[in-house]
C-alpha positions in Angstrom: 1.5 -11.5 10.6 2.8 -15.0 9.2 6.6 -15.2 9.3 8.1 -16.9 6.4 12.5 -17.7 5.6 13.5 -16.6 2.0 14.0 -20.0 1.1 9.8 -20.7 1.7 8.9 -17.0 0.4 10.9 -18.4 -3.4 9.2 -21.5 -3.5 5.8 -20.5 -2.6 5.7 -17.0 -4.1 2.6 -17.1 -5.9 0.5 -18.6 -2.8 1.8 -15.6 -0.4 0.7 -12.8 -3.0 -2.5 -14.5 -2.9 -2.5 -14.3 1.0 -1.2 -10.2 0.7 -4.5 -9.9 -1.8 -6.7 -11.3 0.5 -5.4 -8.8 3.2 -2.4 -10.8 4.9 0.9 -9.2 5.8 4.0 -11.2 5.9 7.0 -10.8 6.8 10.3 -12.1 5.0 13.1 -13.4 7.7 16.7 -14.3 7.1 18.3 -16.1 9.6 15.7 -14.9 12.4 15.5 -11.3 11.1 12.8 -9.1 9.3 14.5 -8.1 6.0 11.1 -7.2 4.1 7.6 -7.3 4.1 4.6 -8.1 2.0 1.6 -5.7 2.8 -1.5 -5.1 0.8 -1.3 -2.4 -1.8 -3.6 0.6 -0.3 -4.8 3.1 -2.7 -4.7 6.5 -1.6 -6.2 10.3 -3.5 -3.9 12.9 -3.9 -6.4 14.4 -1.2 -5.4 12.2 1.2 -1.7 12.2 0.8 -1.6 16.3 1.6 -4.8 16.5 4.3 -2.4 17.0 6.5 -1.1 20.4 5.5 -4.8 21.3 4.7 -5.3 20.8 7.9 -2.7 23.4 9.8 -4.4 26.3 8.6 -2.7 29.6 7.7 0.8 27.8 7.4 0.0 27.0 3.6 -2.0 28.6 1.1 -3.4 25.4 -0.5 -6.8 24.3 -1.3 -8.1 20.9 -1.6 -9.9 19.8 -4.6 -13.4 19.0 -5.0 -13.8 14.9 -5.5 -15.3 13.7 -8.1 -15.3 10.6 -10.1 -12.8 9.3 -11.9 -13.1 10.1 -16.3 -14.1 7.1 -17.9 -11.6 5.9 -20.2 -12.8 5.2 -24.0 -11.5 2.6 -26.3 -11.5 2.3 -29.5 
């Protein structure tokens, strides 16, 4: 993970979002401390979000959902 001060994270913004596309995490420091971080955007289903409670059984009366495609979207 790269380590960057605020003052280098303002003037090279746009070059560390294309480092965080390409996978990179980095972390923002003021005055020797984390105080944020950049991390790639994961996308996650719905069905991944609540596998856990699918998962503990009689607890919850939940289903999950059959996965399918996404709808296509139609312009006009």
């Amino acid at each position: 993970m790269r380590r960057v001060q605020v003052v280098e994270a303002k003037s090279k913004f746009l070059e560390l979002l294309a480092a965080v596309e390409a996978g990179e995490t980095i972390a923002i420091m003021r005055r020797g401390r984390v105080v944020a971080r950049l991390v790639p955007d994961v996308p996650r289903s719905a069905a991944d979000v609540f596998r856990p409670l699918w998962l503990q059984g009689d607890d919850i009366d939940l289903a999950p959902p059959a996965d399918s495609p996404p709808d296509s979207v139609v312009t006009s």
